[in-house]
Phi, psi and omega in degrees: 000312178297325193290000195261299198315313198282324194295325149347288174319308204261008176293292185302326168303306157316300204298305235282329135313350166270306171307337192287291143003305145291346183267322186285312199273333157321307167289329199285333178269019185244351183269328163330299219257015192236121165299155172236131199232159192283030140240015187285168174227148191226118169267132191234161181115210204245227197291333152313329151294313225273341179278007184251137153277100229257274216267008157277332176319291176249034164071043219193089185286008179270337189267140296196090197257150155225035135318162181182091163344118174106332190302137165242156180352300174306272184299321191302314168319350213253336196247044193275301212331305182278014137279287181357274184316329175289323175078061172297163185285314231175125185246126156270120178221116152271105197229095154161004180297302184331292196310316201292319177307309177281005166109012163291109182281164194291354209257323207293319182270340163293351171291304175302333167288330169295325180266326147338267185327309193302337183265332156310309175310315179255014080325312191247020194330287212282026127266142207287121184246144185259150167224091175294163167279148188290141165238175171338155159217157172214117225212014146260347199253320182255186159248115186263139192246020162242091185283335178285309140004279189271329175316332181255057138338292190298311198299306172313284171312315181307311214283302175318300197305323182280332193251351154278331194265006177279343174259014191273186201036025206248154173296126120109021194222134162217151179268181207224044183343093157266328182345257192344338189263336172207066180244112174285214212242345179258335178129015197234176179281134179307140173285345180281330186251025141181177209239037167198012169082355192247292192236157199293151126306166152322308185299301195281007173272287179308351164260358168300287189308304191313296194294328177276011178249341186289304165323285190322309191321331194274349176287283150343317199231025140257319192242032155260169144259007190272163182291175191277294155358287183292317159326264157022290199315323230279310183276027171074027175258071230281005150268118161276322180328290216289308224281321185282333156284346151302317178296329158287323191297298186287313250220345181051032146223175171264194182320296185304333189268319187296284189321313181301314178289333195254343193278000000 
C-alpha cells in the first residue's frame, strides 16, 4: 500500500509538470504566430503578467501581454525572438519569483536579465526596456499553497538589489521598485492584494497601475521640460493638487523638489 501511495505521489507530481510544460509550450506557439510591431509596448514574464489584462488596465490597444505562467528566467530567453525581431517602443519585464522557488540563486537571474538587456542592446536599441522588481510573498497572512514560493523572502531582496544595479548606466533601461509599493509593514506582500501570498488580486494590479503611472510622472520631470500641470494630465491625473499629493505620498518630495533634485 505504501510503494502504491508514493508512486501515486511521484505520478501526480510528473502531470502536473507535463501539463505546466504543455501549457508553456502553448502559449509559447500562439505568441510564434502573433506579430510584434514598433509601437506595440510588450508586458514580458511569468504568471503575473500573464494574469493581467495590461490593456485595459491602461487603456492602450498597442500592448502586447506575453506572459506565461510558471515562466522562468532561463526559458523565457528561449522564446525572445518574435520580440526582438518585432523592435517594440517598450518591454515591461517581470521575472525570476519561479526561479528562486526552484532553487535558482538570485546571482543566476540577474544574469539571465543581463543577456536579455544585453541582446535587446544590440538588436532592438531604441526600445525602451522597464525592468521590474521581483515582488513580495506571503505565506502568513493567506493561505497561502506556494510553499517554495513565500519562503524566499530574503532571496527576493538580494535578487531586487542585484537586478537594480544591472540597470543602472545601460541606455534606454530603468529599473521599476514595485516590491515597495505592495509590501507591507512586516516585509510581505499585502494580504489586501492577494488570496495565496503569490499573484495579485484585482486591488493589487491596481496598486501596480497606481505606482506605475507615478514613475513615469518621475520619468517625465527628469528628462522633460513640461510643466507639472501637463505631466499631472499625460498620467492620467485631472487634479494636479491629488497628483502632487500622491507624488509626495511615494517619493516624500514634491514634483518641483524632484525635478531640482534630479538635475
Amino acid at each position: 500500500m505504501k510503494k502504491a501511495i508514493l508512486f501515486a505521489a511521484a505520478l501526480f507530481v510528473a502531470v502536473a509538470s507535463f501539463a505546466q510544460n504543455e501549457y508553456n509550450y502553448q502559449k509559447r506557439s500562439l505568441f510564434e504566430q502573433l506579430p510584434i510591431r514598433g509601437n506595440d509596448i510588450v508586458f514580458l514574464g511569468n504568471s503575473i503578467t500573464d494574469g493581467c489584462e495590461w490593456a485595459e488596465l491602461f487603456n492602450n490597444r498597442h500592448i502586447k501581454n506575453r506572459g506565461i505562467s510558471a515562466d522562468r528566467s532561463g526559458w523565457l530567453l528561449d522564446r525572445l525572438d518574435p520580440i526582438v525581431n518585432g523592435h517594440p517602443k517598450k518591454l515591461f519585464l517581470m521575472i525570476g519569483t519561479n526561479d528562486l522557488a526552484a532553487g535558482v540563486s538570485p546571482e543566476e537571474v540577474a544574469a539571465n536579465i543581463g543577456k536579455l538587456l544585453d541582446r535587446f542592446a544590440e538588436e532592438s536599441p531604441w526600445t525602451k526596456i522597464y525592468v521590474q522588481s521581483i515582488l513580495p510573498v506571503n505565506g502568513v497572512d493567506t493561505k497561502a499553497k506556494v510553499k517554495n514560493h513565500w519562503k524566499k523572502g530574503a532571496e527576493i531582496i538580494e535578487a531586487n538589489k542585484l537586478i537594480e544595479a544591472l540597470c543602472e548606466g545601460r541606455k534606454n533601461v530603468l529599473y521599476i521598485d514595485v516590491y515597495s509599493a505592495l509590501v507591507d509593514q512586516k516585509g510581505m506582500l499585502d494580504q489586501r492584494y492577494t488570496n495565496d501570498g503569490l499573484h495579485l488580486m484585482g486591488e493589487g494590479y491596481l496598486a501596480y497601475f497606481r505606482r506605475r503611472r507615478l514613475e513615469r510622472a518621475a520619468e517625465l520631470l527628469r528628462t522633460t521640460p513640461q510643466r507639472v500641470q501637463d505631466i499631472a494630465a499625460q498620467v492620467g491625473y485631472e487634479s494636479q493638487g491629488r497628483f502632487a499629493q500622491a507624488f509626495y505620498d511615494q517619493f516624500r518630495l514634491t514634483p518641483l523638489e524632484y525635478r531640482r533634485l534630479s538635475k
